[in-house]
C-alpha positions in Angstrom: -121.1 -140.7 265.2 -118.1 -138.2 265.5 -115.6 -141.1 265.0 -117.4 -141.8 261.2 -117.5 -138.5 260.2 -114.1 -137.7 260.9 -113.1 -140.9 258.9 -115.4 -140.1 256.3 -113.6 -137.1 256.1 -110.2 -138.3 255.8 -111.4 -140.7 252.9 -112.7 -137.7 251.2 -109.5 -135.9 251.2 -107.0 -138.9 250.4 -109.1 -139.5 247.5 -109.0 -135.2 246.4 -105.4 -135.6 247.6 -105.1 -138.7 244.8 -107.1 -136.7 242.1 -104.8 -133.8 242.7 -101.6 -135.9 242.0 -103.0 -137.2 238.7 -104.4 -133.4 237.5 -100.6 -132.9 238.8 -98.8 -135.8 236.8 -101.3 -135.2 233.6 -100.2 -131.1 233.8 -96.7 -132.2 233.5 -97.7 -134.8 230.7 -99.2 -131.8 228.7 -96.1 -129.7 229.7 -93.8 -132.3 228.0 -95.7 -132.8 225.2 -96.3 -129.1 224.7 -92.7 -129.0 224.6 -92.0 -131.8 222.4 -94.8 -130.5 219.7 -93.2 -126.5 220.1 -89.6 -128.8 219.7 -91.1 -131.3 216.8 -92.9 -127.9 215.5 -89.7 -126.3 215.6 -87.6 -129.3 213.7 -90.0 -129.1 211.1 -90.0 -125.1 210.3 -86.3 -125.7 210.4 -86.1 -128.8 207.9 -89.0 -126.9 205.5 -86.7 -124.1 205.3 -83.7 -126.1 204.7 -85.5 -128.1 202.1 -86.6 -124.9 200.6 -83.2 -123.3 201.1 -81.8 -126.8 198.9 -84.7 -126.9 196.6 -83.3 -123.1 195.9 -79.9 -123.9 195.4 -80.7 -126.7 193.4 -82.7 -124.8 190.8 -80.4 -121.5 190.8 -77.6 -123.9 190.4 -79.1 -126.5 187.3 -77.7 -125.8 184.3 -80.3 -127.2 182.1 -84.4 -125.7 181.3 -85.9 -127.6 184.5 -89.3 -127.6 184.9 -92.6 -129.0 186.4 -96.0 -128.9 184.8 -98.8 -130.2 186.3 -101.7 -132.1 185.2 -103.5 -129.0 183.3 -99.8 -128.2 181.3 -99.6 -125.2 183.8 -96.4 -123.7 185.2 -95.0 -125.1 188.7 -91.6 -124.5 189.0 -88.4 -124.2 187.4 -84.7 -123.7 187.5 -83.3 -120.2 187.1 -81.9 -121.7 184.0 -85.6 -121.6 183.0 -86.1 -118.6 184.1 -83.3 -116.6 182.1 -84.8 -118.6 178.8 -87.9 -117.6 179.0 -87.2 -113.9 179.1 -87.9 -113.5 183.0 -86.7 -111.9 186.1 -88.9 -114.1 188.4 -90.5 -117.7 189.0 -93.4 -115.7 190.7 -94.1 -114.0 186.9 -94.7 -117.5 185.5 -96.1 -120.1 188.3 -99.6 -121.3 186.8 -99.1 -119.7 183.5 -99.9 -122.0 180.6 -96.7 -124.1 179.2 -97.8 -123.2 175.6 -98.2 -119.6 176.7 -95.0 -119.5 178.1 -92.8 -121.1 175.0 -94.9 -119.8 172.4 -92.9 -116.5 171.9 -89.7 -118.6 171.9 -89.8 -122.0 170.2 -91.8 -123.2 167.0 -95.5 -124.7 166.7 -94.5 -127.8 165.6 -92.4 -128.0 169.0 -94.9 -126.8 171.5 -97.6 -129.5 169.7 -94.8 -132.3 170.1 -94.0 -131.5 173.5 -97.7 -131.3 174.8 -97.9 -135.0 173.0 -95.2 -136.1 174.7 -95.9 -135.2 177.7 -99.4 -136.3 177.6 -98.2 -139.6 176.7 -96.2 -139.7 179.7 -98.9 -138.7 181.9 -100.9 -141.3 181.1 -98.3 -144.6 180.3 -96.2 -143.0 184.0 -92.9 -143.8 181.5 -90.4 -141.3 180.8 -88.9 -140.5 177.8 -85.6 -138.8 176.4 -84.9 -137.6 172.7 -82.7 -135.2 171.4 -84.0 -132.6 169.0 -82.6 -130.0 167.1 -85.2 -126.8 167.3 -84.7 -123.5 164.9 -85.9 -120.6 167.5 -88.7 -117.7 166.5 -85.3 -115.9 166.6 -84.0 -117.9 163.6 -81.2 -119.7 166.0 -80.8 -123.4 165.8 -79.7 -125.7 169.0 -80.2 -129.0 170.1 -81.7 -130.0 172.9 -81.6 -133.6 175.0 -85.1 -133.3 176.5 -86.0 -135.6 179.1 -90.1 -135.7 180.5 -90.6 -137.8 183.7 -93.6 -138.3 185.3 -94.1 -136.4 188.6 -95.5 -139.7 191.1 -95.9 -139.2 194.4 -95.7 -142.1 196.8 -98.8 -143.2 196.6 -98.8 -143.5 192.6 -100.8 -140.5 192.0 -99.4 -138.3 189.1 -99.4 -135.1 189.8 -97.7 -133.5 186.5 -94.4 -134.0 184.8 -91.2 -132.6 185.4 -89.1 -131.9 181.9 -85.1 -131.1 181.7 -83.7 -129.9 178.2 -80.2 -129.6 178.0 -78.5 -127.4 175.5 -75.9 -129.6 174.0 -75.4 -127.7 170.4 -71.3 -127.4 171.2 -71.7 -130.8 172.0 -73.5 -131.9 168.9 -71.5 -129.5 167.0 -68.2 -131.0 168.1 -69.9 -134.6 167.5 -70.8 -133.7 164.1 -67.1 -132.0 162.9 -65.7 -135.2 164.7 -67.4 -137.5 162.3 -66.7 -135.3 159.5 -63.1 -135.8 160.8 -63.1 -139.0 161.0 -64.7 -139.9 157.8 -62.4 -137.2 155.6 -59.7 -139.3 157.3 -61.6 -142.8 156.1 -61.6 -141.5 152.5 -57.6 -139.9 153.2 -57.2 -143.5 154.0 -59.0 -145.2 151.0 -57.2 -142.5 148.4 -54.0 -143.1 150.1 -54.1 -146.9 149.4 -54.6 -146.0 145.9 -52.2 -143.3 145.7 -49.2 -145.7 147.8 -50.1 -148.8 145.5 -49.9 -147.3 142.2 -46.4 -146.2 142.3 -45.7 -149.6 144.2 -47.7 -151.5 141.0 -45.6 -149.6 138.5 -42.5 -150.6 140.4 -43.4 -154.3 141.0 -44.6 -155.0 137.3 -41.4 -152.9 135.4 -39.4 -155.0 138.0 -40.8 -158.3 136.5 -40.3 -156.6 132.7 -36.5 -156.1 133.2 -35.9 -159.2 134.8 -37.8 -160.7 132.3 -36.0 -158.8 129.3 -32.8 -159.4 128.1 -32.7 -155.8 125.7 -30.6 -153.1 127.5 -32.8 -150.3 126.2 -36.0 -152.0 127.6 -34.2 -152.7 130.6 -32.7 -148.8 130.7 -36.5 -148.5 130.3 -38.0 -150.3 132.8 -35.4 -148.5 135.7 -36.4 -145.0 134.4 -39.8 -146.0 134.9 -39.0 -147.6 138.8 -37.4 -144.3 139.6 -40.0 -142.2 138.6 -42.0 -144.4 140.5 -40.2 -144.5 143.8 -38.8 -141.3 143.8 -43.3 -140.3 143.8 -43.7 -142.6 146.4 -41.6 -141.0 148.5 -42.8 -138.0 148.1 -46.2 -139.6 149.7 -44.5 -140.8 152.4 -42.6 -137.4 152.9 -46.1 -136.1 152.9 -47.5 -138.4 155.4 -43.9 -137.4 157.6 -44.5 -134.0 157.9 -48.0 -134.3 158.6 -47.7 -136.7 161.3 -45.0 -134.2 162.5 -47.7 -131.6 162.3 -50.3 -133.6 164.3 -47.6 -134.4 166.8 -46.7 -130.7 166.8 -43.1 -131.4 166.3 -42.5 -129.2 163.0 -39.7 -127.4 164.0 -38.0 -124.3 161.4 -34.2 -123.7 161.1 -32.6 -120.7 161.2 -29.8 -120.5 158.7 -28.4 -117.5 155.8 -29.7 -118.3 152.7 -30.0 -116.8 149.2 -33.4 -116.1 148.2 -33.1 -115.8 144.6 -31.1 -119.2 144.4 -33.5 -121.4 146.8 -36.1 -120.0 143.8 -34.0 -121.1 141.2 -33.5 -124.7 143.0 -37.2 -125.2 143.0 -37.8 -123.9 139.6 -35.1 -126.7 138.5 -37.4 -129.4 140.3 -40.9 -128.6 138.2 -39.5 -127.4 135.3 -39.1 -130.1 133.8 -43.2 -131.1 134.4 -43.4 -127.8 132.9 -41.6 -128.4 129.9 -43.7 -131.7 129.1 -47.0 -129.6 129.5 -45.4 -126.9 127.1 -46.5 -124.4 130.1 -45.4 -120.7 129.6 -43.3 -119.4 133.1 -42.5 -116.0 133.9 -41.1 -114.8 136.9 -41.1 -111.3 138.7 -38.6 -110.7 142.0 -39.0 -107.4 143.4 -35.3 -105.8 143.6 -35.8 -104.6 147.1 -35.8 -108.0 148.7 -32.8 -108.2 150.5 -30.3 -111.1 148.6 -29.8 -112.4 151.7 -32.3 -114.3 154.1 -32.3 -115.9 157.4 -34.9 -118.6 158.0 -35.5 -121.9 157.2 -34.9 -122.2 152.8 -35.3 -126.1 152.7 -39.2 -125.6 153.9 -39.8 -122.2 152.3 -38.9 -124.1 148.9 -41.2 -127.0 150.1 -44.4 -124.4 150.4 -43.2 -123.0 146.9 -42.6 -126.8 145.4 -46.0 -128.0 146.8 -47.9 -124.9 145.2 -45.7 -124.4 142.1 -46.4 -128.6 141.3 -50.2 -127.9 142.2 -49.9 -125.4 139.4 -48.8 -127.6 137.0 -50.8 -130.5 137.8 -53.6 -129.0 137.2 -53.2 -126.4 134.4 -54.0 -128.0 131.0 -51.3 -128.1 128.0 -50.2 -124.4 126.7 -51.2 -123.2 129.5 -49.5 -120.2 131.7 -47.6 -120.2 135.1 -47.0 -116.9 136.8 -44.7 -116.7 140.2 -44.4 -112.9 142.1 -41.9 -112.3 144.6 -42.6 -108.8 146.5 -41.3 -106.9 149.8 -44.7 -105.4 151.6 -42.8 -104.2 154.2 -39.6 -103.9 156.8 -39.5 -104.0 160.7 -36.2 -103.7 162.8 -33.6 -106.7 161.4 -36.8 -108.4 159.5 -39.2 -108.4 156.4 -42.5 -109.4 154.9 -42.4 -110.9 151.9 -45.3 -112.0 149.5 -45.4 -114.4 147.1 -48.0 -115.1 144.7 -48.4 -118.6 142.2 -50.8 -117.6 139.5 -52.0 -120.3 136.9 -54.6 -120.7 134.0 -55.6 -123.7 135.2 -59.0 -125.8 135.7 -59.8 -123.3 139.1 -61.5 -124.7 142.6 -65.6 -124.3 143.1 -66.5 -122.3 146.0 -67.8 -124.8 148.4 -64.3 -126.2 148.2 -62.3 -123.2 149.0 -63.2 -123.1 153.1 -61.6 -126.8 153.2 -58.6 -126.6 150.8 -56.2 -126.4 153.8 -57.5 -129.3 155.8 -55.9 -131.7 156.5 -57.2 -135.0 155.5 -59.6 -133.1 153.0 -58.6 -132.9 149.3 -60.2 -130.8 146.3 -61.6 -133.8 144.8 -62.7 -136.9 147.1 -63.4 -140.5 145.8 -62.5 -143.1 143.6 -62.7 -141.5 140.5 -60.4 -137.9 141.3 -58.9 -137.3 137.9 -55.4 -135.6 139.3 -54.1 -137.5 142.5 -52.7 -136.4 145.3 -52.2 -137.0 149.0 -54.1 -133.9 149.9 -52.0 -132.6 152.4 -49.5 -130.4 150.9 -51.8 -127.6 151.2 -52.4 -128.4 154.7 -48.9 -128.5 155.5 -47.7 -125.6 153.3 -49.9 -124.0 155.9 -48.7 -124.9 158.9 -45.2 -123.9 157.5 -46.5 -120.6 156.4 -47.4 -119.9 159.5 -45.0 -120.8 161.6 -42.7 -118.1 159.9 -45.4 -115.7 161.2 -47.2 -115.4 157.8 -50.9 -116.5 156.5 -51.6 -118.0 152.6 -55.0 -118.1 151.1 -56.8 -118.4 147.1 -58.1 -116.8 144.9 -60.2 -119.1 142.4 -62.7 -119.3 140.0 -63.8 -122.5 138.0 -62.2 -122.7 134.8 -60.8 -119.3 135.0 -57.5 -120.6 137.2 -56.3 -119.9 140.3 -54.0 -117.2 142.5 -52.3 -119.1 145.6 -50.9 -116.0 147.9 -48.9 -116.5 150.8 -46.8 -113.8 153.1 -43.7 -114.8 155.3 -42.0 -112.9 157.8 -37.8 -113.3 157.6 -34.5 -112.2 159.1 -32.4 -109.9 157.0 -29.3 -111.3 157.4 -25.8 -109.4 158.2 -24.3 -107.9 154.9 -21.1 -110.0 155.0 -23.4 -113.0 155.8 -22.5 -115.6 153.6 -25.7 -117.9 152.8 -25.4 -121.5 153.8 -26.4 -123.1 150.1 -25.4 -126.8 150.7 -28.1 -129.2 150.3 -30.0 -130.1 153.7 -27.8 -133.3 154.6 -31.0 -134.6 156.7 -33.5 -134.7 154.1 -34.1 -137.5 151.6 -33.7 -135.1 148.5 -32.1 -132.3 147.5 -33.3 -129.4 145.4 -31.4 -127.6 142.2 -27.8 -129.1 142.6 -25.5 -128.4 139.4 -25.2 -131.4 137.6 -21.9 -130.3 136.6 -20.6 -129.4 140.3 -21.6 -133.1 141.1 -19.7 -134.5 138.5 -16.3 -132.4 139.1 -16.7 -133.6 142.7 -16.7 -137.6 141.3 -13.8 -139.4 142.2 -12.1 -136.8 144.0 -11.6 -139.2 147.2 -9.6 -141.6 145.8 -7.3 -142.5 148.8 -10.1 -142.1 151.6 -11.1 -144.6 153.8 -14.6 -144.5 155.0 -16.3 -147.0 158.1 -20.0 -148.0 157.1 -21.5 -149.5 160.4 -24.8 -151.1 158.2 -26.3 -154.5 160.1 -28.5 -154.7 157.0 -26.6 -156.4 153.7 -28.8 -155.0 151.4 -28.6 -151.5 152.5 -24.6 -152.2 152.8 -24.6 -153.0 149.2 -25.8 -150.0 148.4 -24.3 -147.9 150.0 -20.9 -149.3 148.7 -22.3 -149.4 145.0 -23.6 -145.8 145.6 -20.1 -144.5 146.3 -18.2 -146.7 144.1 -17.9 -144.2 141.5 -16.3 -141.6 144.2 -13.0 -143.5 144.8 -13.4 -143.9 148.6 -12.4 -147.2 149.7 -15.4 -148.3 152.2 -15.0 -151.1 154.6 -18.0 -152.4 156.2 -18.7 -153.3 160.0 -21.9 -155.1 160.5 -23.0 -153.7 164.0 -21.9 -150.9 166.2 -20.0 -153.0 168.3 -18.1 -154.1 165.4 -17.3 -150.8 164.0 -16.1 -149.8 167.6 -13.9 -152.6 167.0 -12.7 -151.8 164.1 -11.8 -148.3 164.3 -10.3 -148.9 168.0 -8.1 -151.4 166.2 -6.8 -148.5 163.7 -7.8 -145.2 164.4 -5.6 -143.1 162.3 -6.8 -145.5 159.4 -10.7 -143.9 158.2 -11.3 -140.5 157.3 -14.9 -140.9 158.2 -17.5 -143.2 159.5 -20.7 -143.7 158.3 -23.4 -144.8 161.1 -26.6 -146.4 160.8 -28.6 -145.9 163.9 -30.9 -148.9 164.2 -28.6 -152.0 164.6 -28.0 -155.5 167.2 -26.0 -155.7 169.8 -24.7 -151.9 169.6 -26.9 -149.0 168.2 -25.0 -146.4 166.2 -25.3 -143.7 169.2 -24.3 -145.8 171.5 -21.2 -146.9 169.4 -20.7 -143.1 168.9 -20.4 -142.3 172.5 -17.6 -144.6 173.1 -15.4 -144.0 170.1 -15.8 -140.5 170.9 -14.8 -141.6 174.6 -11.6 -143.1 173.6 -8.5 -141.9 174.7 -7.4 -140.7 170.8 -7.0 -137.6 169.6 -8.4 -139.0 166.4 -11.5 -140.6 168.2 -12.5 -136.7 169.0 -11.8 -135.4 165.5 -13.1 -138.1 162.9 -16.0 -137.6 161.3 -19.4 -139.4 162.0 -22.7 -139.2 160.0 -25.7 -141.1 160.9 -27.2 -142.8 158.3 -31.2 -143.7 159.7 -34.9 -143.9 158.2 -36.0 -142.0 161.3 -35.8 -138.6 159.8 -37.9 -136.6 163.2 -35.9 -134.0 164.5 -35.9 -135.6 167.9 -33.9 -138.5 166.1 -31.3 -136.1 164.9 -30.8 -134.2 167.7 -30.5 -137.9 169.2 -27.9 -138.2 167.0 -26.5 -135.1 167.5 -26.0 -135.3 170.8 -24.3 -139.0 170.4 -21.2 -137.0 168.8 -22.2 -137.2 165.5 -22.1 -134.8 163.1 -24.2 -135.1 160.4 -27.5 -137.0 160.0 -28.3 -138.3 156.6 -31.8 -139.8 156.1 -32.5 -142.8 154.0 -33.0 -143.3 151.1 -30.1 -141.7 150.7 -29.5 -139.0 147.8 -26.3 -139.3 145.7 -26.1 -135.3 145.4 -26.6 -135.0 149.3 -23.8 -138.0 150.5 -21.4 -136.2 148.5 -21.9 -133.0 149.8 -21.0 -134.1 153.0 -17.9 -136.3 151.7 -16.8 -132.7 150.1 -17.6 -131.6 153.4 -15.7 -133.2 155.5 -13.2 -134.8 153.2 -12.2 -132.0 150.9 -11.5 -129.5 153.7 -8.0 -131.2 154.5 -5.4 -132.6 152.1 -4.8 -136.4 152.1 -3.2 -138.4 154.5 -3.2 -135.4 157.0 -5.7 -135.9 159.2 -5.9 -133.6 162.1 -7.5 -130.4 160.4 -10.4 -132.6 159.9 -12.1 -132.5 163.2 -15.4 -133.2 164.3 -17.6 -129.6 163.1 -20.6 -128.7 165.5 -23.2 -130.4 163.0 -25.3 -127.7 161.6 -29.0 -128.9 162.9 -31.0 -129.9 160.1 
């Protein structure tokens, strides 16, 4: 009986010793999973607040009005952005707040109605939509907005709102718009300049046909006048179109050089006086007496500004009309002055809506088809540019039919009293202004004995320029690529007085050709004259030039006036058949 109960016992406490071991192993169950929930609890305290910390940064840091709305058009949250629009200092101010009650004090009726459609419409259909809108403020200002309104889905596909982005893009709308304005004032520059290139070029083409086609000298004397007349106004287009190309390239460069002021004016009235003289216009001029006689700057484009506004003058003042020109010093500083000049006319005047564009480029007074007067539309745009790049500013004064007041200050060097002004015509430009008929004509044949090298690979342009200085007595011989002319003068270099270089040509370009006469081992190869003669009148091409060794650049089409210049230049300054005093000058830059 003892022996059972004491196994009796020992059954009872193996199996209190077994429960005990489980109650043990499920207490260190709980333990780990306590720790694993405080752990898990832990992770997701830390990821909430790093979501929130995120969800922060992303709306302090959104540049556009973010916002959700939920299904009642109440306020959930926003970017700062938002924030700052509506007039707030905190989200807290405006969660659950009514959308229209929010926007109302801001943005139009008509706005706040569209937008509760829209997003509505979204609500329902769970598509988004984007459309940009231009909205004019309570506060009267105008700006476009690209609004975006996306549903707000959860996973599950319950909508729980809509979240809406507007971004301000009223610079970028603004620069859209002025860019299509650009471009189309540049379409209709385009369209006018076809007309205004092909007219000259009809007049030229047909009067071509009518001397060929006429065997009368006085219509064929006619004819050329008329293809002069014609060409020399096409080039002034393509002048035109030059400089402004130079402009957009922002490679208008000024020289500085002594000039006199009250000749340049004279050399520009010589150019429109004429036009004035078949108009019957009356011209008076006033100089003020304290402007010094004396200048330093750049003459050749102070005379263009003066040219461009003088001829606008003209052009558009009717017969017996009246031109008035005013010269002024407003005051001095140090070694300079300001000058102001004024161009006053009786002519048909400029509506106000036209005045803020008159200096544009691309833009012209009178756009289309049918403009009455012409014109590139870009001399005022570049007389600008020129105007102030000597540190100056030009405006108008205009009212319609009562003419107009063109004004314009520069700022200029006062040169050195024994400064002698520098009044030879610009050898690098295609024309010159104001030269004395009668100067050019004592100069005629007063190189009689002079040899001159033309390096030309083009025979047209050859003949020309042989025919062109025919009448001066030089005797011209003609290489037809640089090689050739290296040839040539290597051959015989105390034979030419001068060599005339094209730039552009086969087998040796003219700098090229420059470089090695210049390197020859010749005194006279170091001291002979060399002018370019190119089409590619940029000043990076002369100073290409320059730089070769040559002296002078001349542009094409050449300018009778402005070749011999140079010949007097260069060919004058020593008596013939000695040769050394003659040496290669600097090149003044042009």
């Amino acid at each position: 009986m003892a022996l059972e109960n004491e196994t009796d016992r020992q059954k009872s406490y193996a199996r209190m010793e077994r429960a005990y071991k489980k109650l043990e192993r499920d207490y260190q169950a709980l333990a780990v999973m306590h720790e694993q929930t405080e752990r898990l609890r832990d992770a997701n305290e830390a990821a909430k607040e790093l979501s929130n910390f995120y969800t922060r940064l992303l709306l302090k840091n959104t540049p556009a009005v973010a916002f959700m709305l939920d299904r009642e058009m109440r306020f959930v949250l926003g970017s700062d952005k938002t924030v700052e629009f509506l007039g707030k200092l905190d989200m807290r101010e405006i969660v659950g707040l009514p959308f229209t009650a929010l926007f109302a004090s801001l943005m139009p009726d008509d706005w706040l109605a569209e937008m509760n459609s829209r997003c509505a419409e979204v609500m329902q259909s769970m598509q988004a939509t984007n459309a940009e809108e231009q909205v004019c403020l309570r506060s009267g200002a105008k700006m476009v907005f690209q609004s975006m309104i996306s549903p707000a889905e959860e996973n599950s596909g319950v909508c729980r709102g809509v979240v809406v982005v507007m971004n301000d893009i009223t610079e970028l709308s603004s620069a859209k718009e002025n860019a299509l304005r650009a471009s189309r004032a540049k379409s209709d520059f385009l369209a006018n300049m076809s007309h205004e290139i092909r007219t000259p070029m009809n007049a030229i083409v047909g009067m071509t046909i009518l001397a060929k086609s006429s065997s009368d000298v006085d219509r064929k004397n006619y004819c050329l006048d008329k293809i002069e007349n014609a060409s020399m106004h096409l080039l002034g287009i393509i002048n035109d179109i030059l400089d402004m190309s130079k402009i957009e390239a922002n490679k208008l460069e000024l020289s500085h050089e002594n000039f006199n002021f009250e000749v340049m004016l004279q050399n520009v009235m010589n150019v429109v006086n004429a036009r004035m003289a078949e108009k019957r216009l009356q011209f008076t001029a006033s100089i003020d007496e304290r402007i010094p006689p004396v200048l330093r700057g750049d003459s050749r484009r102070l005379a263009q500004v003066l040219a461009n506004l003088l001829g606008n003058a003209v052009k558009f003042t009717p017969e017996h009309g009246s031109i008035s020109l005013e010269a002024r010093l407003t005051s001095t500083y140090g070694a300079g002055c300001v000058l102001q000049i004024s161009v006053a006319d009786t002519g048909i005047g400029i509506d106000k809506d036209v005045l803020s564009r008159l200096f544009t480029s691309f833009e012209q007074a009178e756009s289309g088809i049918s403009r009455k007067f012409g014109g590139t539309g870009l001399g005022l745009a570049i007389s600008k540019r020129i105007v102030e790049m000597m540190d100056g500013r030009i405006w108008v004064e205009s009212e319609p039919g009562k003419g107009s007041v063109f004004t314009f200050t520069i700022r200029a060097e006062r040169a050195e009293q024994d400064a002698a002004p520098d009044d030879s015509p610009p050898a690098g430009d295609v024309a010159s202004v104001g030269e004395d008929d009668d100067a050019q004509a004592d100069a005629t044949d007063q190189f009689a004995g002079r040899r001159v090298l033309l390096a030309e690979d083009i025979d047209i342009n050859r003949e020309i320029v042989v025919a062109l200085l025919e009448p001066t007595g030089l005797t011209v011989d003609c290489a037809e690529n640089g090689a050739e002319a290296l040839r040539m003068f290597s051959g015989r270099p105390e034979y030419y007085d001068l060599i005339l270089m094209d730039v552009q040509m086969p087998e040796m370009d003219g700098c090229e050709a420059t470089r090695r006469i210049r390197a020859l081992q010749t005194a006279r190869a170091r001291e002979i004259p060399i002018v370019a003669l190119t089409a590619n009148a940029f000043r990076e091409d002369i100073e290409r030039c320059l730089q070769a060794g040559m002296n002078e650049h001349l542009g094409k089409p050449l300018d009778y006036n402005v070749v011999t210049a140079v010949l007097r230049k260069y060919l004058l300054s020593c008596p013939e058949g000695k040769k050394t005093p003659c040496r290669a000058a600097s090149g003044r830059q042009v």
